[in-house]
PyMOL Python script that loads the backbone (N, CA, C, O; Angstrom):
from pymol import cmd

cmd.read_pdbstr("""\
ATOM      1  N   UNK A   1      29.492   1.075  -2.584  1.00  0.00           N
ATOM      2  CA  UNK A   1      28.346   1.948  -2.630  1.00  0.00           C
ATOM      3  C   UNK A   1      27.544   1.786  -1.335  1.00  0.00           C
ATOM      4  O   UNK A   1      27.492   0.675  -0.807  1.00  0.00           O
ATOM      5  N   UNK A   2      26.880   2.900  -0.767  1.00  0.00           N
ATOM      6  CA  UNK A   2      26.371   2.671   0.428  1.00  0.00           C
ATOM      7  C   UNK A   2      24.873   2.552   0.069  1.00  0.00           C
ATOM      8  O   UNK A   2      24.205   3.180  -0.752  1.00  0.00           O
ATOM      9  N   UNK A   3      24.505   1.450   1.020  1.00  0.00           N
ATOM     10  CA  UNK A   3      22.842   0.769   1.039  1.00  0.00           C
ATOM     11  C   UNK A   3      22.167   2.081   1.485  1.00  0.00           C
ATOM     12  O   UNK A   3      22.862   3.026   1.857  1.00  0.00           O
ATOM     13  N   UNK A   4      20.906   2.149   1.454  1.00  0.00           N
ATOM     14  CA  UNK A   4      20.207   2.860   2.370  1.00  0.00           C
ATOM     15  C   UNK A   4      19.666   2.121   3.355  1.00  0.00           C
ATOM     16  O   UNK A   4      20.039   0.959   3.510  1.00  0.00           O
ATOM     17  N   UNK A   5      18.628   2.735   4.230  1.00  0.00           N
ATOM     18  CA  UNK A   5      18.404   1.723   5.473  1.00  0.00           C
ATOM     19  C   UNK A   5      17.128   0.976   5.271  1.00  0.00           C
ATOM     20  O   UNK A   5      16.776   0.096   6.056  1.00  0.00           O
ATOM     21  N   UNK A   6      16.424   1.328   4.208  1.00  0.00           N
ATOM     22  CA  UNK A   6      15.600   0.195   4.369  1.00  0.00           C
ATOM     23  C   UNK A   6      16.229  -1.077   3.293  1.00  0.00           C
ATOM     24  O   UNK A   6      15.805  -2.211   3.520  1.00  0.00           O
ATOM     25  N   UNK A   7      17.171  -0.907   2.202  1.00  0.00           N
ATOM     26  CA  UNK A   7      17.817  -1.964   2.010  1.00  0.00           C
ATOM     27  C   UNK A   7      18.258  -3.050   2.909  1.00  0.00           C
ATOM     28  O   UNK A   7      17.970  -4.241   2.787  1.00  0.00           O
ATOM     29  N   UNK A   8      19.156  -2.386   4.033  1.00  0.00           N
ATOM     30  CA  UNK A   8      19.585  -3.037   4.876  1.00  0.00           C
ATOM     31  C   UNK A   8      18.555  -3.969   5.525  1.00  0.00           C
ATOM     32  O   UNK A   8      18.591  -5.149   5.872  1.00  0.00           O
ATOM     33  N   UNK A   9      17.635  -3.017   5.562  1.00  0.00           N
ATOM     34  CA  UNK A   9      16.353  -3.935   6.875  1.00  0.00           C
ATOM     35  C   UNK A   9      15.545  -5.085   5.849  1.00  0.00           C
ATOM     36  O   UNK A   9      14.894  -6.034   6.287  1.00  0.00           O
ATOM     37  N   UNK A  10      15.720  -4.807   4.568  1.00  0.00           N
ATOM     38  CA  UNK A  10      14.914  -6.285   3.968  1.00  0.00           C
ATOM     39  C   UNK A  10      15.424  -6.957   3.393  1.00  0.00           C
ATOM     40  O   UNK A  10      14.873  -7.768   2.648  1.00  0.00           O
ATOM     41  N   UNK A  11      16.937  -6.813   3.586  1.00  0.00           N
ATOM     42  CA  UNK A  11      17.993  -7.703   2.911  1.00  0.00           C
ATOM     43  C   UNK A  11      17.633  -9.024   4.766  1.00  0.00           C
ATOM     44  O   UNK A  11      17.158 -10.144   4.956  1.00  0.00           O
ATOM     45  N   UNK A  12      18.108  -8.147   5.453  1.00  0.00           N
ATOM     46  CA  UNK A  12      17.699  -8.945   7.125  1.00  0.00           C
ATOM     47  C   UNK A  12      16.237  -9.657   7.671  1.00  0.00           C
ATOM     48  O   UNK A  12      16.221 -10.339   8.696  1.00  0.00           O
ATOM     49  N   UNK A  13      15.028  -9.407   6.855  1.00  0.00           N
ATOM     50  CA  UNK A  13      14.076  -9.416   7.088  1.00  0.00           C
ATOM     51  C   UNK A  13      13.850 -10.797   6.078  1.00  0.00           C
ATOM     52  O   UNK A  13      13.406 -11.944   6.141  1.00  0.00           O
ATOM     53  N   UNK A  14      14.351 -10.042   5.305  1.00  0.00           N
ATOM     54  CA  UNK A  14      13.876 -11.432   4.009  1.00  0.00           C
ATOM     55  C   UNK A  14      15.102 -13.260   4.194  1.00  0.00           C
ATOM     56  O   UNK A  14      15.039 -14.430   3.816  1.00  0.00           O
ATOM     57  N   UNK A  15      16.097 -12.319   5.052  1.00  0.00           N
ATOM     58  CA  UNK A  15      16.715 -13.784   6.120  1.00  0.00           C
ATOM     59  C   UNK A  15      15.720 -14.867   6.617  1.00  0.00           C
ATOM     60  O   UNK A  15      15.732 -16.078   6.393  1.00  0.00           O
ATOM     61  N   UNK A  16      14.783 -14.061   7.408  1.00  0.00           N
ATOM     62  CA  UNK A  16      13.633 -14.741   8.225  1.00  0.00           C
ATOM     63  C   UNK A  16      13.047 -15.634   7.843  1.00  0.00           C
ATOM     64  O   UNK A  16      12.932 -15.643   6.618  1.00  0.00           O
ATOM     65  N   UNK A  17      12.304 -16.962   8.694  1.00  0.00           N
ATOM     66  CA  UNK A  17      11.567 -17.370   8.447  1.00  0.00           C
ATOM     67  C   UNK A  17      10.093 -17.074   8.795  1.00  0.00           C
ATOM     68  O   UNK A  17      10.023 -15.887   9.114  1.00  0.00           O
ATOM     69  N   UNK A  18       8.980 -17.629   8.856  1.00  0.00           N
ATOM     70  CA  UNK A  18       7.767 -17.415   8.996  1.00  0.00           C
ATOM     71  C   UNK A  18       7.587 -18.086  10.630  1.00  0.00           C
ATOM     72  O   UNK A  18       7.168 -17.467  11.608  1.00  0.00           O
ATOM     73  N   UNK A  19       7.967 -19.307  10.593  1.00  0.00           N
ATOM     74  CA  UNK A  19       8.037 -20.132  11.514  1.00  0.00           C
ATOM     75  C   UNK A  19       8.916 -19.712  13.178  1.00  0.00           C
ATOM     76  O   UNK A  19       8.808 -20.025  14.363  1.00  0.00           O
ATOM     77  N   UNK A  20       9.845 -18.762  12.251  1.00  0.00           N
ATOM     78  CA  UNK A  20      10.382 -18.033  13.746  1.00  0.00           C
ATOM     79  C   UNK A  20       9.880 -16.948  14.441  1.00  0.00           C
ATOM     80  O   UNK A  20      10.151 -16.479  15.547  1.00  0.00           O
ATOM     81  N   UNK A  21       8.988 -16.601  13.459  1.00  0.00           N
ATOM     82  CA  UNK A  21       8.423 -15.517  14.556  1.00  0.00           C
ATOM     83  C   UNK A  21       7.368 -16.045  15.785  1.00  0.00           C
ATOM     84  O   UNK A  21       6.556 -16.970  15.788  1.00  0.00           O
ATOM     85  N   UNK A  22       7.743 -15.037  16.838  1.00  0.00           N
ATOM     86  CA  UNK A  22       6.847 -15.406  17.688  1.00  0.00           C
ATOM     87  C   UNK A  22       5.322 -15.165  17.457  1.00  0.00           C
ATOM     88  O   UNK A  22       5.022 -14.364  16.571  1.00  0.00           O
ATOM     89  N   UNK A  23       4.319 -15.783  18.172  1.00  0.00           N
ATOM     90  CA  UNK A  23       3.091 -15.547  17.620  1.00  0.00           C
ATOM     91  C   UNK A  23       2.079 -14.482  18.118  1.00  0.00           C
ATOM     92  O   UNK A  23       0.934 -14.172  17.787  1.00  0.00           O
ATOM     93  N   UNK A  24       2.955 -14.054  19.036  1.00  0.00           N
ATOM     94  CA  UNK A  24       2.420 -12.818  19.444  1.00  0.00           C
ATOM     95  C   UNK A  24       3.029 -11.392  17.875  1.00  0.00           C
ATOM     96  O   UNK A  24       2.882 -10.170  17.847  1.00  0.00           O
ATOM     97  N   UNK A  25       3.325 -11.831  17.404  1.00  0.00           N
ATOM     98  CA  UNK A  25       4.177 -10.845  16.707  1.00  0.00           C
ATOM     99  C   UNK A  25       3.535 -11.300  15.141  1.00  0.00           C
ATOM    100  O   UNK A  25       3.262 -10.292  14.490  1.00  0.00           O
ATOM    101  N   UNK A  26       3.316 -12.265  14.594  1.00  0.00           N
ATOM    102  CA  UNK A  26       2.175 -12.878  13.832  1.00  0.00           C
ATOM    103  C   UNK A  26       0.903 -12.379  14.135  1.00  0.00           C
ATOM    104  O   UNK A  26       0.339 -11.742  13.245  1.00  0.00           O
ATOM    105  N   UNK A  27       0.333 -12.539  15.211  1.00  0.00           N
ATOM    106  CA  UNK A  27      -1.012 -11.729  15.529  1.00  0.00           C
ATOM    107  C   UNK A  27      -0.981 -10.261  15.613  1.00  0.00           C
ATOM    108  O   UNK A  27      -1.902  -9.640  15.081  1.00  0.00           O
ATOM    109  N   UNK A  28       0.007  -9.601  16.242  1.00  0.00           N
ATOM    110  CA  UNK A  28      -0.176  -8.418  15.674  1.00  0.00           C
ATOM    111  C   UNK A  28      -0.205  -7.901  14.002  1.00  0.00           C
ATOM    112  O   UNK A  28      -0.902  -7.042  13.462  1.00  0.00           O
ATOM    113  N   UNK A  29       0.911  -8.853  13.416  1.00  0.00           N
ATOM    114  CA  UNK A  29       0.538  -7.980  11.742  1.00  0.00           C
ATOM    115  C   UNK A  29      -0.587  -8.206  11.415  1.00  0.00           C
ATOM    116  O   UNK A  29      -1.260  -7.329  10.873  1.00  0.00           O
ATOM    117  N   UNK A  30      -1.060  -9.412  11.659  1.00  0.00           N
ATOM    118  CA  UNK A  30      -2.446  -9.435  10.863  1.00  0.00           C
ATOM    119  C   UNK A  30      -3.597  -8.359  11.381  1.00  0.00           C
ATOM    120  O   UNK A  30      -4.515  -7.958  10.665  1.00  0.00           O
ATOM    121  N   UNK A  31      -3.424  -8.050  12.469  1.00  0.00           N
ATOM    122  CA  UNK A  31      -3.953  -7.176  13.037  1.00  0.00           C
ATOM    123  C   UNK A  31      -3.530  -5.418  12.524  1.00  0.00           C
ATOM    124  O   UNK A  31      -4.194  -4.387  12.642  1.00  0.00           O
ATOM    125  N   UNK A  32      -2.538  -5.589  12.100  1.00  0.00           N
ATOM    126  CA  UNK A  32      -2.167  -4.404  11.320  1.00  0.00           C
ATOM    127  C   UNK A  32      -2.526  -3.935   9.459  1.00  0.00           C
ATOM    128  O   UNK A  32      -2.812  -2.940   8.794  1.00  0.00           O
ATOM    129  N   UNK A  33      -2.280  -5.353   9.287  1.00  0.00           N
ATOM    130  CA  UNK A  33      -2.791  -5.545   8.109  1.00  0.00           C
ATOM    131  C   UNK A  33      -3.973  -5.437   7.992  1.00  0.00           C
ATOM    132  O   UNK A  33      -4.188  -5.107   6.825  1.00  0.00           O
ATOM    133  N   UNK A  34      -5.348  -5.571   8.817  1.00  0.00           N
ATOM    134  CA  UNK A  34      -6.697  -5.841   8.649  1.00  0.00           C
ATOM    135  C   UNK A  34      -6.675  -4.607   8.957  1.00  0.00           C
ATOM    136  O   UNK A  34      -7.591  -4.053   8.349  1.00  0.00           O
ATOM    137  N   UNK A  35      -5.930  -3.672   9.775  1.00  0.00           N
ATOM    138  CA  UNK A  35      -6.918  -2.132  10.190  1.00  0.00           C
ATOM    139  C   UNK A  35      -6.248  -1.289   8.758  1.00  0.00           C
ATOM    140  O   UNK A  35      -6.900  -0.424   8.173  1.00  0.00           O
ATOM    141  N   UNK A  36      -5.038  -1.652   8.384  1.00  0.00           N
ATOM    142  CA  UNK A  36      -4.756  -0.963   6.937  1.00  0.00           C
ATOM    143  C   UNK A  36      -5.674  -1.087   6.049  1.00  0.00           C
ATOM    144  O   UNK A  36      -5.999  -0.042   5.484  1.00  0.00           O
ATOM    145  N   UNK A  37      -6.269  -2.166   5.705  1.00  0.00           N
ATOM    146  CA  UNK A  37      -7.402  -2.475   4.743  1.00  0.00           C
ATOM    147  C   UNK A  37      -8.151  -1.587   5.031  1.00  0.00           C
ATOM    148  O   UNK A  37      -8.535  -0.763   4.201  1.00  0.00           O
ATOM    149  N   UNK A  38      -8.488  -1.584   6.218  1.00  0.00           N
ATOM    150  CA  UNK A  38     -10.269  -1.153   6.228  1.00  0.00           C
ATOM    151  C   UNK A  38     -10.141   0.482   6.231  1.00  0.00           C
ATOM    152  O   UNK A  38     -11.018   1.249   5.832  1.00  0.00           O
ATOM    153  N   UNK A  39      -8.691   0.906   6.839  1.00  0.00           N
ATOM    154  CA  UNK A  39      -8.452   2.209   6.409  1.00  0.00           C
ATOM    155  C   UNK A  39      -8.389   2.360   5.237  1.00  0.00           C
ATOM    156  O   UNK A  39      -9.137   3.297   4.959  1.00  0.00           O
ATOM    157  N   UNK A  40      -7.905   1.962   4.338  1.00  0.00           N
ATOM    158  CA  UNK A  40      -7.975   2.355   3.489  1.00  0.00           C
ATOM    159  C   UNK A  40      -9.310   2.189   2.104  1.00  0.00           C
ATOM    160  O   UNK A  40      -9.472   2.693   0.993  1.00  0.00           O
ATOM    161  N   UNK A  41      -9.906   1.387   2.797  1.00  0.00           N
ATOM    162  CA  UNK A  41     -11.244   0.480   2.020  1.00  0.00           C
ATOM    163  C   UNK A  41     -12.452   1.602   2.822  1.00  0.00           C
ATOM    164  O   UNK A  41     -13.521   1.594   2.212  1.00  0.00           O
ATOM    165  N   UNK A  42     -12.440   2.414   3.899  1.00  0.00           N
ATOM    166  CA  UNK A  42     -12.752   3.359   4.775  1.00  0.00           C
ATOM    167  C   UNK A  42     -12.859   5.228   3.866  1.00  0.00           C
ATOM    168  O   UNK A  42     -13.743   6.067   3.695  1.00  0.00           O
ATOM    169  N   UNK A  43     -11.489   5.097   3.542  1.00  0.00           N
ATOM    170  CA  UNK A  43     -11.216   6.611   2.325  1.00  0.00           C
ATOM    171  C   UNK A  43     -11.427   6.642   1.674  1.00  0.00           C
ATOM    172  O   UNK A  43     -11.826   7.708   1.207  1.00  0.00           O
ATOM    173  N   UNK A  44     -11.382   5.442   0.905  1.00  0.00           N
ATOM    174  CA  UNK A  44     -11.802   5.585  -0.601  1.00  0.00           C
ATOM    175  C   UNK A  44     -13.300   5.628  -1.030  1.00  0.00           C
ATOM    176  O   UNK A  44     -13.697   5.239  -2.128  1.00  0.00           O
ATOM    177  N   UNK A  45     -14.212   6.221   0.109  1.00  0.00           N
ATOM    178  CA  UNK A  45     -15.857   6.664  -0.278  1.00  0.00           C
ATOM    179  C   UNK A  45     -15.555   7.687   0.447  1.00  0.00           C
ATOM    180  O   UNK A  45     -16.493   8.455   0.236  1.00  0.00           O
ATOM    181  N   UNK A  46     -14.771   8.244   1.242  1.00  0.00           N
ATOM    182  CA  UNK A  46     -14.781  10.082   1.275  1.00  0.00           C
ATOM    183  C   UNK A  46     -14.736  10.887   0.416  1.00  0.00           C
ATOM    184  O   UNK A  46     -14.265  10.404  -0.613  1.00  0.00           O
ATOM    185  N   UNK A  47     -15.059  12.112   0.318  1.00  0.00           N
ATOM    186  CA  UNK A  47     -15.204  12.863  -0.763  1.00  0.00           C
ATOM    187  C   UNK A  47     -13.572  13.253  -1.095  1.00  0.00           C
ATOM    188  O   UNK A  47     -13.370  13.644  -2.245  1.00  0.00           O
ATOM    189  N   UNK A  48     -12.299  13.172  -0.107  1.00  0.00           N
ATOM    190  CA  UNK A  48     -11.030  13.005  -0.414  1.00  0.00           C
ATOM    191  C   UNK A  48     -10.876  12.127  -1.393  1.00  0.00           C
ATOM    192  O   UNK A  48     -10.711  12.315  -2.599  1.00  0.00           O
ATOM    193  N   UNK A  49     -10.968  10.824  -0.563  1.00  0.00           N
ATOM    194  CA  UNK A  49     -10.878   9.781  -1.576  1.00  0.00           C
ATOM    195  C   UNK A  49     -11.087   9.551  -2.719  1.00  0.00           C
ATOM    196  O   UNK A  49     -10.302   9.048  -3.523  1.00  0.00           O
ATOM    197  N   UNK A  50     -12.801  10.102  -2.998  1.00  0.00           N
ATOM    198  CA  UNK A  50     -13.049  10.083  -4.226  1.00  0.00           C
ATOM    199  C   UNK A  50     -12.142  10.694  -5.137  1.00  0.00           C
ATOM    200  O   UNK A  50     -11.810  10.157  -6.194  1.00  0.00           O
ATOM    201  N   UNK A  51     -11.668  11.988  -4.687  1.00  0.00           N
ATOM    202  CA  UNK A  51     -11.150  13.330  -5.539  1.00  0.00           C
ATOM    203  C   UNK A  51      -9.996  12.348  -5.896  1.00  0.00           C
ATOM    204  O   UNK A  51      -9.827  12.116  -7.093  1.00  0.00           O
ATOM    205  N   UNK A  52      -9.235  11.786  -5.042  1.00  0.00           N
ATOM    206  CA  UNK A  52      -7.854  10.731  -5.230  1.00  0.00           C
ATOM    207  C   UNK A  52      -7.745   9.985  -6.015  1.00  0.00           C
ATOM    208  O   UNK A  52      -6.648   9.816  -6.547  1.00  0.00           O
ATOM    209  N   UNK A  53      -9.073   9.113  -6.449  1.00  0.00           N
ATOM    210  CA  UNK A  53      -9.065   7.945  -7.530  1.00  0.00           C
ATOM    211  C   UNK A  53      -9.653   9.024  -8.693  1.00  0.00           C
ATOM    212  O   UNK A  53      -9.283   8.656  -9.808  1.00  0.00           O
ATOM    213  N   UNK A  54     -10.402  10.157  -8.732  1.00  0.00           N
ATOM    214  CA  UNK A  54     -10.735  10.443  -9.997  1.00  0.00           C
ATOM    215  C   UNK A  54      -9.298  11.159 -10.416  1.00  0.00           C
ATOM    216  O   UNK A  54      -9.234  11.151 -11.645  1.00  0.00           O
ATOM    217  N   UNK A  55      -8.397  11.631  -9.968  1.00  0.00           N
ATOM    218  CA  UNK A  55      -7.513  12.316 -10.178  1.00  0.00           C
ATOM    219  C   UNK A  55      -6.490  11.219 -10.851  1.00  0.00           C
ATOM    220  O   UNK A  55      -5.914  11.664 -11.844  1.00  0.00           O
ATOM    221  N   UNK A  56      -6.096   9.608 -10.425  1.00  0.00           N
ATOM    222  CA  UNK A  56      -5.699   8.991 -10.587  1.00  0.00           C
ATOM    223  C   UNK A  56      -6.004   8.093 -11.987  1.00  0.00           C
ATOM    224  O   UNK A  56      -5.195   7.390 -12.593  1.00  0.00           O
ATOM    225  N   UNK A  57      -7.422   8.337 -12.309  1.00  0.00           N
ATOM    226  CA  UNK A  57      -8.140   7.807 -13.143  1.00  0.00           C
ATOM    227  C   UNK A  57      -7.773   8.941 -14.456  1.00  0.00           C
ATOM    228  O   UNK A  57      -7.407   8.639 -15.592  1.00  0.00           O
ATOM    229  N   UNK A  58      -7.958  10.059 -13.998  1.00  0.00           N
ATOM    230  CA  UNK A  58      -8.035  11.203 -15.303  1.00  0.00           C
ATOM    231  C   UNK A  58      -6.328  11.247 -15.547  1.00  0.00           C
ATOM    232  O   UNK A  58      -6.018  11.599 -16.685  1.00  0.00           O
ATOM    233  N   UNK A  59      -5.285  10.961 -14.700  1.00  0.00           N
ATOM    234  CA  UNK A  59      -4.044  11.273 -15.449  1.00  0.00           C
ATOM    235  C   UNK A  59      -3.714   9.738 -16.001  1.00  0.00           C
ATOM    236  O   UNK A  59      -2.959   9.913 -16.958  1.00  0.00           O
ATOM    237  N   UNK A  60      -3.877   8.708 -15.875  1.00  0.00           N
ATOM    238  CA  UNK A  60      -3.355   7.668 -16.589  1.00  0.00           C
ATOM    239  C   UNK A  60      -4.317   6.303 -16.605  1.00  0.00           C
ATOM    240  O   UNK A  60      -4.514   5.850 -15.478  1.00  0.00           O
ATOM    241  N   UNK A  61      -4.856   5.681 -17.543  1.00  0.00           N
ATOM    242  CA  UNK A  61      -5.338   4.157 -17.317  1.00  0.00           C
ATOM    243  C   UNK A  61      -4.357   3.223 -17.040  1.00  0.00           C
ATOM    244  O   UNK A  61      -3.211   3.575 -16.762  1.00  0.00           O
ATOM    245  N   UNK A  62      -4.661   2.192 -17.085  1.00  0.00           N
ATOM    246  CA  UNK A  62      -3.456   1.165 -16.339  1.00  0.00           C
ATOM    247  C   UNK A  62      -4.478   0.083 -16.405  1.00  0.00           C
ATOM    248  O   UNK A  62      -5.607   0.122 -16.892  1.00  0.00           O
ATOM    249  N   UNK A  63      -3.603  -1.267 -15.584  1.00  0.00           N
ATOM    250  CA  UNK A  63      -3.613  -2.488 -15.202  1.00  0.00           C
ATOM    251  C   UNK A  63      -3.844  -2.551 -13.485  1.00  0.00           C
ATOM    252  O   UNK A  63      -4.407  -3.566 -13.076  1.00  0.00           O
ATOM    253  N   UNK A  64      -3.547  -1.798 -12.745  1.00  0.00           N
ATOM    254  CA  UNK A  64      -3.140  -1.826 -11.396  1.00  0.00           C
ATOM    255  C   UNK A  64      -5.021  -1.193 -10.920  1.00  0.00           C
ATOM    256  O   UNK A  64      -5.731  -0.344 -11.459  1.00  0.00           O
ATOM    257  N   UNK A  65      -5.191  -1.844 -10.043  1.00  0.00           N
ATOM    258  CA  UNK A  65      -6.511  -1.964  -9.548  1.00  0.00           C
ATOM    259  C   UNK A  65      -6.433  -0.599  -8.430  1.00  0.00           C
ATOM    260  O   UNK A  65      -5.381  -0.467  -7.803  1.00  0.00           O
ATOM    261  N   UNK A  66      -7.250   0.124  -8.265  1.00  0.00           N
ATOM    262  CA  UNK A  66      -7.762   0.708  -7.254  1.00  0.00           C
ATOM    263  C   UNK A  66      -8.329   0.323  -6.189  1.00  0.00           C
ATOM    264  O   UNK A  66      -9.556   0.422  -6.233  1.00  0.00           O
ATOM    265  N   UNK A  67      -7.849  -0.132  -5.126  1.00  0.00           N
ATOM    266  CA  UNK A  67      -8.319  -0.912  -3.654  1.00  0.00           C
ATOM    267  C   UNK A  67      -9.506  -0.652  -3.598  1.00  0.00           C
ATOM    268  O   UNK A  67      -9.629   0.570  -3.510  1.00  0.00           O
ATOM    269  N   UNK A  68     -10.637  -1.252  -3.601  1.00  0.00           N
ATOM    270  CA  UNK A  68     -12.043  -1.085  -3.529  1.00  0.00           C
ATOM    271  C   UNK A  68     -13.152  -0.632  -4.226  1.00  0.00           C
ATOM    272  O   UNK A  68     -14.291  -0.254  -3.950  1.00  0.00           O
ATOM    273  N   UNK A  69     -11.970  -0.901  -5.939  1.00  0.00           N
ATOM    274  CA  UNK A  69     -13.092  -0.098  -6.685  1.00  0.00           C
ATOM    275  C   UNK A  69     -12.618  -0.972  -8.013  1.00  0.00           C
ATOM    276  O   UNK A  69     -11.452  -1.367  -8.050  1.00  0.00           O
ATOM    277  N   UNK A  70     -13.401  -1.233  -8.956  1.00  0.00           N
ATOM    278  CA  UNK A  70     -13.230  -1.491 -10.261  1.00  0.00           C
ATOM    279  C   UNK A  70     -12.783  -0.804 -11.266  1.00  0.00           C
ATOM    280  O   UNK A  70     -12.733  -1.151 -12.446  1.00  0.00           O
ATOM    281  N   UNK A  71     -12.543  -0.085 -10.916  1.00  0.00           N
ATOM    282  CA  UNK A  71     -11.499   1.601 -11.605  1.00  0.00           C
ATOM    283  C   UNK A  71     -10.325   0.941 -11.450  1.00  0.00           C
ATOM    284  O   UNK A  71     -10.015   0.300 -10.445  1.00  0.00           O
ATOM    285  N   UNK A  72      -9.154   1.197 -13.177  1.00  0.00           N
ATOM    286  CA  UNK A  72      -7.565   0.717 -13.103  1.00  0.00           C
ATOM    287  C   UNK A  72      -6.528   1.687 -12.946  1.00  0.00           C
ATOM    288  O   UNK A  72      -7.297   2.648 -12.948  1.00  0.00           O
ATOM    289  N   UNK A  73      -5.611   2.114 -12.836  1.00  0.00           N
ATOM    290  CA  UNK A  73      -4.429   2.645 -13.199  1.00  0.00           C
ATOM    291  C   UNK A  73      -3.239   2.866 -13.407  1.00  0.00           C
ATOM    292  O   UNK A  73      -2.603   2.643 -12.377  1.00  0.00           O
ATOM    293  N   UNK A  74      -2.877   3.054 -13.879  1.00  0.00           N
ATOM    294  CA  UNK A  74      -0.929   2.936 -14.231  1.00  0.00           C
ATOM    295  C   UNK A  74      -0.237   2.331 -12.570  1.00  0.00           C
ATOM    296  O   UNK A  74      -0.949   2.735 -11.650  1.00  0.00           O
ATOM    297  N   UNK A  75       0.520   1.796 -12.269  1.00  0.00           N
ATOM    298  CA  UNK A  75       1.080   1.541 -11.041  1.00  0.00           C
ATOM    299  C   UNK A  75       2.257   2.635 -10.720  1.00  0.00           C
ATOM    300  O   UNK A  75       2.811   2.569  -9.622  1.00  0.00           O
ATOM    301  N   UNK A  76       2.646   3.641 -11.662  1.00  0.00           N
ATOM    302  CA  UNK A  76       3.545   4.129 -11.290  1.00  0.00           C
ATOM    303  C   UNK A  76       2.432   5.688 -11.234  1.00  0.00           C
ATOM    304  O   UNK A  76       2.836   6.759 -10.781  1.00  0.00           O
ATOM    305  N   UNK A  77       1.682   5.572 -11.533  1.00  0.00           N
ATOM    306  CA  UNK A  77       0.575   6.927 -11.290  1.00  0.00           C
ATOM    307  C   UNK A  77       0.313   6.641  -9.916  1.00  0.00           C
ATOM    308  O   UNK A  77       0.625   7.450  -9.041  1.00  0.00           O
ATOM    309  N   UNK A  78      -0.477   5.077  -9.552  1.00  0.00           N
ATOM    310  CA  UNK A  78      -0.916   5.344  -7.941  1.00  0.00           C
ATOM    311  C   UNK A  78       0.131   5.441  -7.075  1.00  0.00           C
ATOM    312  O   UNK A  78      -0.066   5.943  -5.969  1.00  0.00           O
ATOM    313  N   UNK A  79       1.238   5.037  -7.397  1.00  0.00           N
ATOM    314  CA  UNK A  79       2.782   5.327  -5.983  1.00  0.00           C
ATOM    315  C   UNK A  79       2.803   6.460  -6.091  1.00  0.00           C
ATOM    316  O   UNK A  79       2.487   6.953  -5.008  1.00  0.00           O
ATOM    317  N   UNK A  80       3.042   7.330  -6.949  1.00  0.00           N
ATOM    318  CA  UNK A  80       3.021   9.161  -7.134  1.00  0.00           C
ATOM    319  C   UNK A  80       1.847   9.418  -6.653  1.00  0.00           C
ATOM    320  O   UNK A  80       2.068  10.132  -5.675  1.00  0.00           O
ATOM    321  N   UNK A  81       0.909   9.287  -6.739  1.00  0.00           N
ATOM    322  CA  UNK A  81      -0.234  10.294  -6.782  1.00  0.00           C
ATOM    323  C   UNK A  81      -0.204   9.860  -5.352  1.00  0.00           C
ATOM    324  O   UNK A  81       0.400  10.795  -4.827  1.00  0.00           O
ATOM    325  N   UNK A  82      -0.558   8.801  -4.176  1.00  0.00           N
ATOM    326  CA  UNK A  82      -0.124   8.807  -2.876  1.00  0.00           C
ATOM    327  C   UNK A  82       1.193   9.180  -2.192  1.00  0.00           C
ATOM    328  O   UNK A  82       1.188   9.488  -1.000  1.00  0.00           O
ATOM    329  N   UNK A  83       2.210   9.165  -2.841  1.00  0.00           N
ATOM    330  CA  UNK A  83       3.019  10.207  -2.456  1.00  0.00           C
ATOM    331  C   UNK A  83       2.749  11.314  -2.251  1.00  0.00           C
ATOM    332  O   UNK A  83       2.856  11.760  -1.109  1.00  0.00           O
ATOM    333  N   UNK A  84       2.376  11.985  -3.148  1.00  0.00           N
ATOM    334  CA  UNK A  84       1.925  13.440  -3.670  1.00  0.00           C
ATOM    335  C   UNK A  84       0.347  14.066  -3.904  1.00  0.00           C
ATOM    336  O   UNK A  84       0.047  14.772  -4.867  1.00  0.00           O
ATOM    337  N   UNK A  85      -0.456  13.718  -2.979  1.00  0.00           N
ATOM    338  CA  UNK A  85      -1.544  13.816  -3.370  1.00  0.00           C
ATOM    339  C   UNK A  85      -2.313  15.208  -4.140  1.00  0.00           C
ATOM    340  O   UNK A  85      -1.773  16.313  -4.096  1.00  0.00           O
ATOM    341  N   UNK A  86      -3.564  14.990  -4.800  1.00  0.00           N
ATOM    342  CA  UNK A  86      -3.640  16.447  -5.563  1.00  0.00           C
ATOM    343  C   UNK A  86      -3.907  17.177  -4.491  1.00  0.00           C
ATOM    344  O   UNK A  86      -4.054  18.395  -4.593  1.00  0.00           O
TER     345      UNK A  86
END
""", "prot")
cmd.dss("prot")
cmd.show_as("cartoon", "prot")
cmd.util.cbc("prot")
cmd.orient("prot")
């Protein structure tokens, strides 16, 4: 059966250690990781945003937290509904 390609890349990735990466390459994720947050901790008080979590909120409750808000929802509602936004 054929992999797809991001199989491939985290079957190779998850090889890795922590310790081998260089640290220039460590400082960048975290640096990627911190501007993802705040992007996204950033949208979620736009009036988009808002429309996104109430939309998320009105089709399903859940367990799965809403990034920056005390509002829950299904985990397979928020992967769809950011896929697919309303």
């Amino acid at each position: 059966m054929k992999k797809f390609i991001t199989e491939i890349i985290s079957e190779h990735l998850g090889k890795g250690k922590y310790d081998n990466l260089p640290k220039d390459v460590i400082e960048k994720a975290k640096i990627c990781i911190l501007d993802s947050i705040g992007c996204t901790l950033g949208g979620s008080v736009t009036n988009v945003g808002e429309k996104v979590i109430n939309s998320l909120i009105a089709k399903e409750r859940g367990f799965s937290t809403i990034f920056g808000h005390k509002k829950k929802t299904s985990l397979i509602s928020t992967v769809f509904r950011i896929i697919d936004p309303p």
